[in-house]
N, CA, C and O atoms as a GROMACS GRO file, in nm:
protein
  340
    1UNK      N    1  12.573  11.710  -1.446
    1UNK     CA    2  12.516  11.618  -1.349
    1UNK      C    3  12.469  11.694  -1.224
    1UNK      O    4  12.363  11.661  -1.171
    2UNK      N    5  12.524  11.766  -1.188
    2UNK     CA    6  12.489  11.867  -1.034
    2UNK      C    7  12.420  11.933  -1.090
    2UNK      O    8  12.369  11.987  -0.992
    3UNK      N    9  12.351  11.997  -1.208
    3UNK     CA   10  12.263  12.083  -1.188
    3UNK      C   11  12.113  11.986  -1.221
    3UNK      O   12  12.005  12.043  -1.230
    4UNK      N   13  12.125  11.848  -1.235
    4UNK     CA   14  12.031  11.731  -1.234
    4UNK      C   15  12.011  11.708  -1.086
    4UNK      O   16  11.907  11.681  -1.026
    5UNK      N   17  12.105  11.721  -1.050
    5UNK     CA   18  12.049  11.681  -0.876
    5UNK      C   19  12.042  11.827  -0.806
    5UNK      O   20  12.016  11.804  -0.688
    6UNK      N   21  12.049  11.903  -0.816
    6UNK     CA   22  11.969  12.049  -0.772
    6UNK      C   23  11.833  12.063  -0.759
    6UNK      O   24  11.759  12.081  -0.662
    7UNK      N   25  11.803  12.042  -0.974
    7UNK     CA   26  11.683  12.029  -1.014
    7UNK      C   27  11.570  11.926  -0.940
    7UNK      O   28  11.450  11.944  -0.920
    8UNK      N   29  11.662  11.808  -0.906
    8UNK     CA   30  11.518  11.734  -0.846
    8UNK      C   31  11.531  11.779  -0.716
    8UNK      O   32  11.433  11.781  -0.642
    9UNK      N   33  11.659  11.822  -0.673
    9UNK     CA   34  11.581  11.845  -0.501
    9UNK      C   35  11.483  11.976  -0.518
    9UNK      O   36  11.394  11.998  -0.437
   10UNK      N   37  11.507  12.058  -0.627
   10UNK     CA   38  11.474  12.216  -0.596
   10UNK      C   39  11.288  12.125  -0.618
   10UNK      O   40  11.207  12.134  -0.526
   11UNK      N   41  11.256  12.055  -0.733
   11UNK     CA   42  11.141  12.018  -0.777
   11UNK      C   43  11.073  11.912  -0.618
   11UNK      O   44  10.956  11.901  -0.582
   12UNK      N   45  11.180  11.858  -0.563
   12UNK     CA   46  11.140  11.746  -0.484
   12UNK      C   47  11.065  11.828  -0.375
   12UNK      O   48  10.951  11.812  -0.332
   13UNK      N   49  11.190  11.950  -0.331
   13UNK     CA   50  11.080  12.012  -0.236
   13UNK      C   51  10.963  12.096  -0.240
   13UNK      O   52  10.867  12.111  -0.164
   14UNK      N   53  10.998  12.146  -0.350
   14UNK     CA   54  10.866  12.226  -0.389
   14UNK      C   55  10.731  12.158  -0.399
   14UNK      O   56  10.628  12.221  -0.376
   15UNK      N   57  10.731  11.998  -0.442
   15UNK     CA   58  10.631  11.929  -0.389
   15UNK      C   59  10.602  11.889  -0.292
   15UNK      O   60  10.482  11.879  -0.268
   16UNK      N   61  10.701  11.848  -0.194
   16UNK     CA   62  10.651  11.847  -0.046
   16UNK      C   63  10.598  11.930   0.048
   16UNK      O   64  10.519  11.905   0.139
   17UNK      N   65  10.690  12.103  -0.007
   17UNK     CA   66  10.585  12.214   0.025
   17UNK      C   67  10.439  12.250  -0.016
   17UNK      O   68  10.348  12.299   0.050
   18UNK      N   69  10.444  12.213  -0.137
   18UNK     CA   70  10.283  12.248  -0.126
   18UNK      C   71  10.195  12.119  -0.061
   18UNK      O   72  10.100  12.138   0.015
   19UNK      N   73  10.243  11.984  -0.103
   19UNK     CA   74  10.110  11.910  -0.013
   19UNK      C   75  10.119  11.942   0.113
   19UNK      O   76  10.008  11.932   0.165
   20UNK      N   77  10.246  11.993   0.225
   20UNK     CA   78  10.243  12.011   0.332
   20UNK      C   79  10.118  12.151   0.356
   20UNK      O   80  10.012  12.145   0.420
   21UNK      N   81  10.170  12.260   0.287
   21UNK     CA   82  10.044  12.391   0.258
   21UNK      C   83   9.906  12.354   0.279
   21UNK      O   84   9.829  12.388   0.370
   22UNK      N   85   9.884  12.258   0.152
   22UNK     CA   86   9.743  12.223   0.140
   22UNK      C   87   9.672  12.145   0.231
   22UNK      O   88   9.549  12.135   0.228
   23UNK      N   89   9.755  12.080   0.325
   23UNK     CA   90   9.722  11.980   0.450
   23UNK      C   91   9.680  12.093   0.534
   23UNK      O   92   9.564  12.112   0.573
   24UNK      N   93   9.797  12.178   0.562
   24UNK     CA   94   9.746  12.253   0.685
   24UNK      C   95   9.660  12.363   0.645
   24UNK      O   96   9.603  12.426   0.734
   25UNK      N   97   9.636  12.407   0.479
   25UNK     CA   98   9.523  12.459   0.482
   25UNK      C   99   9.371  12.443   0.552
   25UNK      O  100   9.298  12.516   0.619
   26UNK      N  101   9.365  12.261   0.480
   26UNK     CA  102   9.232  12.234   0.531
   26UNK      C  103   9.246  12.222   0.671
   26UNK      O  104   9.152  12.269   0.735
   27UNK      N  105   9.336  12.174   0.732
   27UNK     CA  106   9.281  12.231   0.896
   27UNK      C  107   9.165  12.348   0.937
   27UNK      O  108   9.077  12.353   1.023
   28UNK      N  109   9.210  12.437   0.836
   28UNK     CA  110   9.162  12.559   0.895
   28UNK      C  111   9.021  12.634   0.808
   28UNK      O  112   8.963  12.743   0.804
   29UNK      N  113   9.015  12.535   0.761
   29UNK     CA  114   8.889  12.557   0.645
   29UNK      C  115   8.780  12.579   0.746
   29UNK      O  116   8.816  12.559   0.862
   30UNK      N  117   8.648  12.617   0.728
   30UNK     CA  118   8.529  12.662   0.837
   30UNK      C  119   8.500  12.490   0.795
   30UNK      O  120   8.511  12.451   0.911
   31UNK      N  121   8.468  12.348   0.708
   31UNK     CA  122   8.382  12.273   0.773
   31UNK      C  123   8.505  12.154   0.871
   31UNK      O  124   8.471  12.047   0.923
   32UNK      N  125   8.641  12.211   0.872
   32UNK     CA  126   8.744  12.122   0.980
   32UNK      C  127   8.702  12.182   1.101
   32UNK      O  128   8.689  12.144   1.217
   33UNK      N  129   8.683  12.300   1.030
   33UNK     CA  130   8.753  12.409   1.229
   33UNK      C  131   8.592  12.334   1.290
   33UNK      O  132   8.565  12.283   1.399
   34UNK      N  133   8.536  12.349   1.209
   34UNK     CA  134   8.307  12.324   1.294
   34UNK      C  135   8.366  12.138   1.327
   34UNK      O  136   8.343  12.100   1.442
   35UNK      N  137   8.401  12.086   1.280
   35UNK     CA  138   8.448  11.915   1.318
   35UNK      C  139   8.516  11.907   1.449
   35UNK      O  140   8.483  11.835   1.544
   36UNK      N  141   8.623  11.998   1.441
   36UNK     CA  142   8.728  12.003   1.552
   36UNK      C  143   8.666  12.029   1.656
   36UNK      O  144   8.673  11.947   1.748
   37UNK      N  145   8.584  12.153   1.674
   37UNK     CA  146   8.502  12.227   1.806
   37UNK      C  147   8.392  12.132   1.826
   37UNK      O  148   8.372  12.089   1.939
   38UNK      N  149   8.303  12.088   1.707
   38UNK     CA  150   8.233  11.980   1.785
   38UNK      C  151   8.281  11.839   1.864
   38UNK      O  152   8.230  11.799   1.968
   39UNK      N  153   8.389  11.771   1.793
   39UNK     CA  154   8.461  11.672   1.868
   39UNK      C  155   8.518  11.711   2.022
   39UNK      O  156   8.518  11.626   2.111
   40UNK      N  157   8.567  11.849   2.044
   40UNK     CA  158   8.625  11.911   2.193
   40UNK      C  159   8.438  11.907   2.280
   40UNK      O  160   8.410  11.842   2.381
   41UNK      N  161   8.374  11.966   2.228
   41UNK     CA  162   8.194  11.984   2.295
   41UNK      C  163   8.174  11.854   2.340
   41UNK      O  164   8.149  11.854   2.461
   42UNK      N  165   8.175  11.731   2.286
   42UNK     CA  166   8.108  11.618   2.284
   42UNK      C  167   8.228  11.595   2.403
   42UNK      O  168   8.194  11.609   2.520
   43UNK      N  169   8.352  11.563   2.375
   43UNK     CA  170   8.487  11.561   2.532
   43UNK      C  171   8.411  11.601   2.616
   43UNK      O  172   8.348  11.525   2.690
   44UNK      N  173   8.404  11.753   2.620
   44UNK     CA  174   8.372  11.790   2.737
   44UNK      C  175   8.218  11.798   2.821
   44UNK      O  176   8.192  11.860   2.924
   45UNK      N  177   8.131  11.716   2.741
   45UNK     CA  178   8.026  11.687   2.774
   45UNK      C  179   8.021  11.540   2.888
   45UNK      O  180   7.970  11.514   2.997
   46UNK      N  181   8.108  11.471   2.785
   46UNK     CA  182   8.139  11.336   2.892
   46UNK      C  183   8.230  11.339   2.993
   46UNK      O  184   8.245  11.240   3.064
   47UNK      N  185   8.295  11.446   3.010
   47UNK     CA  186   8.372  11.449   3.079
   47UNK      C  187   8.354  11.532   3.252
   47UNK      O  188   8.402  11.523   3.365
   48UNK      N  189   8.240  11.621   3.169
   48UNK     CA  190   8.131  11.646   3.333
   48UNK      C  191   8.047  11.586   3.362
   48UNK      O  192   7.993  11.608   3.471
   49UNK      N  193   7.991  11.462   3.257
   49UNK     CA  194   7.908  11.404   3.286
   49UNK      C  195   7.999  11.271   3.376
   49UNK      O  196   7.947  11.245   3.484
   50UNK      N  197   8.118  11.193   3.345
   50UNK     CA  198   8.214  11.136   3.461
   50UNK      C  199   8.212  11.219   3.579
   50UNK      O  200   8.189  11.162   3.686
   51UNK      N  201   8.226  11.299   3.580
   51UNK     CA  202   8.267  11.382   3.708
   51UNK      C  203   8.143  11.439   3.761
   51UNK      O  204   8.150  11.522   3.852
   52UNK      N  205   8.027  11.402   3.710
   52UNK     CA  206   7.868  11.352   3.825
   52UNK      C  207   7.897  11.274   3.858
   52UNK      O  208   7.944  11.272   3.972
   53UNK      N  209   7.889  11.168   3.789
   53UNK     CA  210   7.895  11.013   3.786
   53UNK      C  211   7.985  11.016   3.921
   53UNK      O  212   7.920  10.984   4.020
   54UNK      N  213   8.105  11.043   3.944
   54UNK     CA  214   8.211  11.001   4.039
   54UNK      C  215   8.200  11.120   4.137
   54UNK      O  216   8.279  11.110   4.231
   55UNK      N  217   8.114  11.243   4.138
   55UNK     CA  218   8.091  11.292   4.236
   55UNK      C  219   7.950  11.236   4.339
   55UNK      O  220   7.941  11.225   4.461
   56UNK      N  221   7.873  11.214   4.255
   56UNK     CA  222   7.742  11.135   4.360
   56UNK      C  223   7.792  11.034   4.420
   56UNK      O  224   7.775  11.012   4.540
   57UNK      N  225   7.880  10.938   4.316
   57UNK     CA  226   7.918  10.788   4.378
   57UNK      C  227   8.009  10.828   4.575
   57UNK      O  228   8.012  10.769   4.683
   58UNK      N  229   8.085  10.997   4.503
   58UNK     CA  230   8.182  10.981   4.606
   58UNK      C  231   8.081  11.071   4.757
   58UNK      O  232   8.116  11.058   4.874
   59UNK      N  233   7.960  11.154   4.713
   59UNK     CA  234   7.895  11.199   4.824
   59UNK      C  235   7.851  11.040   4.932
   59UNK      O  236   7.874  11.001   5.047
   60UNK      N  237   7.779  10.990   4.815
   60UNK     CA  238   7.691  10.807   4.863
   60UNK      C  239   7.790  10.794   4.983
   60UNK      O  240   7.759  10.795   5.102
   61UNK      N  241   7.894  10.783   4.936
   61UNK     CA  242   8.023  10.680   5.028
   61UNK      C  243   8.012  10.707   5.118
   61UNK      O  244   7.982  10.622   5.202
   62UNK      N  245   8.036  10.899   5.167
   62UNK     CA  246   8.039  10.943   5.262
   62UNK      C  247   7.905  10.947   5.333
   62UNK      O  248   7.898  10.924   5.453
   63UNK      N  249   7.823  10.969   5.276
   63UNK     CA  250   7.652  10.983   5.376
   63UNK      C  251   7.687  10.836   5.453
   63UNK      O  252   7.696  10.817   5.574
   64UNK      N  253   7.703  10.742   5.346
   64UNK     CA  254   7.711  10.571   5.400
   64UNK      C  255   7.803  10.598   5.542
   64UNK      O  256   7.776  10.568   5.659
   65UNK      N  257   7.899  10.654   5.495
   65UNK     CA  258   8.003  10.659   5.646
   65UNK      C  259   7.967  10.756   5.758
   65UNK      O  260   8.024  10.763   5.866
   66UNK      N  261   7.900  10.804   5.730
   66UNK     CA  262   7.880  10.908   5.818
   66UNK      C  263   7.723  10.871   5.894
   66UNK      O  264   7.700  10.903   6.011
   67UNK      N  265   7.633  10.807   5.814
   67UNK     CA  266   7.566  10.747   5.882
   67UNK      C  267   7.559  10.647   5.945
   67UNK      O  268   7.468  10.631   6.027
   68UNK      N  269   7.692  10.518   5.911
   68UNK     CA  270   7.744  10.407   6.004
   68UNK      C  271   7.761  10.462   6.121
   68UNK      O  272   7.693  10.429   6.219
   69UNK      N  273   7.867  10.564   6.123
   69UNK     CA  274   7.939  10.598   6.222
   69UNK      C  275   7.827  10.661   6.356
   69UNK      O  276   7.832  10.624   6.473
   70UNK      N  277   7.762  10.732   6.318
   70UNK     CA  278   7.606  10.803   6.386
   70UNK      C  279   7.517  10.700   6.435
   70UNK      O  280   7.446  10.707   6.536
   71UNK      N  281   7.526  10.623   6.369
   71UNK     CA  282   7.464  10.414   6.443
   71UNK      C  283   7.557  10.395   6.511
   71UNK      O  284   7.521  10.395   6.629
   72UNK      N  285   7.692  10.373   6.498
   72UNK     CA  286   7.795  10.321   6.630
   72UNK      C  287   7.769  10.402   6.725
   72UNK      O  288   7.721  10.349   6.825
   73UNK      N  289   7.789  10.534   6.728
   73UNK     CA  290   7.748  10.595   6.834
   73UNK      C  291   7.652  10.617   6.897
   73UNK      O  292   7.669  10.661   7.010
   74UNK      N  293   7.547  10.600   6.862
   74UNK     CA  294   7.411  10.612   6.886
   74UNK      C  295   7.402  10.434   6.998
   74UNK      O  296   7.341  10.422   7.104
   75UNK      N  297   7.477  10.333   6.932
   75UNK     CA  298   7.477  10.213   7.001
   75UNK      C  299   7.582  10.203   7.112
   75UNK      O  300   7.568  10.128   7.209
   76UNK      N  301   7.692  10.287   7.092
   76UNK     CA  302   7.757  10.288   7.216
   76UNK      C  303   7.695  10.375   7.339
   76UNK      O  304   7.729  10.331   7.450
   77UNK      N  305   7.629  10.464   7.340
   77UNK     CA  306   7.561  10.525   7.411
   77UNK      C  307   7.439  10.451   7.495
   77UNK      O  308   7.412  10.476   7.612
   78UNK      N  309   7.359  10.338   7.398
   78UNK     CA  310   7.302  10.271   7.424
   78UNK      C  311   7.283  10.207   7.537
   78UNK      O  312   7.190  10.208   7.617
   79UNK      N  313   7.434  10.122   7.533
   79UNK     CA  314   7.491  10.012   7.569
   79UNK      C  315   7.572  10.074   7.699
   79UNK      O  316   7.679  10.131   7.677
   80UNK      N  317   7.525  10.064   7.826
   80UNK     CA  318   7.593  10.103   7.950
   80UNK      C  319   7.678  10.016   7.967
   80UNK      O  320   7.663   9.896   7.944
   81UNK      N  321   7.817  10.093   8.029
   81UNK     CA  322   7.860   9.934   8.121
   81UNK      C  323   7.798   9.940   8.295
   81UNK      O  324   7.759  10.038   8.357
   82UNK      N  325   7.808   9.802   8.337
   82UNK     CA  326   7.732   9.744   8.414
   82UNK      C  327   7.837   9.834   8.571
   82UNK      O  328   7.953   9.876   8.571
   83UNK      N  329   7.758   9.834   8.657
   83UNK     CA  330   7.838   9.945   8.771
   83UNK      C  331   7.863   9.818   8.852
   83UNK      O  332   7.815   9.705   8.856
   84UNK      N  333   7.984   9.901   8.932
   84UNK     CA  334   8.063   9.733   8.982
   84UNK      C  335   7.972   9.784   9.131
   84UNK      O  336   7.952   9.904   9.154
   85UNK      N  337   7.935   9.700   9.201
   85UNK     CA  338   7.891   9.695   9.346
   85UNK      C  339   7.974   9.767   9.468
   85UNK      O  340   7.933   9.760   9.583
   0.00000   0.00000   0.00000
């Protein structure tokens, strides 16, 4: 009886080793590895293209503030106060 349950573990793993093998073979096959590097290209394409996107939005903000602020002042300067008698 124990050398029946040896046999299937010795057989059980020896099949789990090789489909595990053959999995991480194809990882590394040339048409996974060309899949993998193009899926990271296309990431990092959108991902500088966000970070235009949220760098113009974040220059805008500031010109906006910085040119409010250049109108307030420009209107406080304007605007005298009145001289007391």
């Amino acid at each position: 009886m124990r050398r029946v349950v040896w046999f299937g573990l010795g057989v059980g793993s020896t099949v789990w080793a090789r489909r595990t093998a053959r999995k991480r073979l194809e990882q590394y096959t040339p048409p996974a590895a060309v899949e993998r590097a193009r899926q990271r290209g296309v990431s990092a394409v959108r991902e500088v293209k966000a970070a235009v996107v949220e760098g113009r939005a974040t220059a805008r903000e500031y010109q906006e503030d910085a040119k409010a602020e250049l109108e307030a002042q420009a209107a406080r300067k304007r605007i005298r106060p009145a001289r007391e008698a």
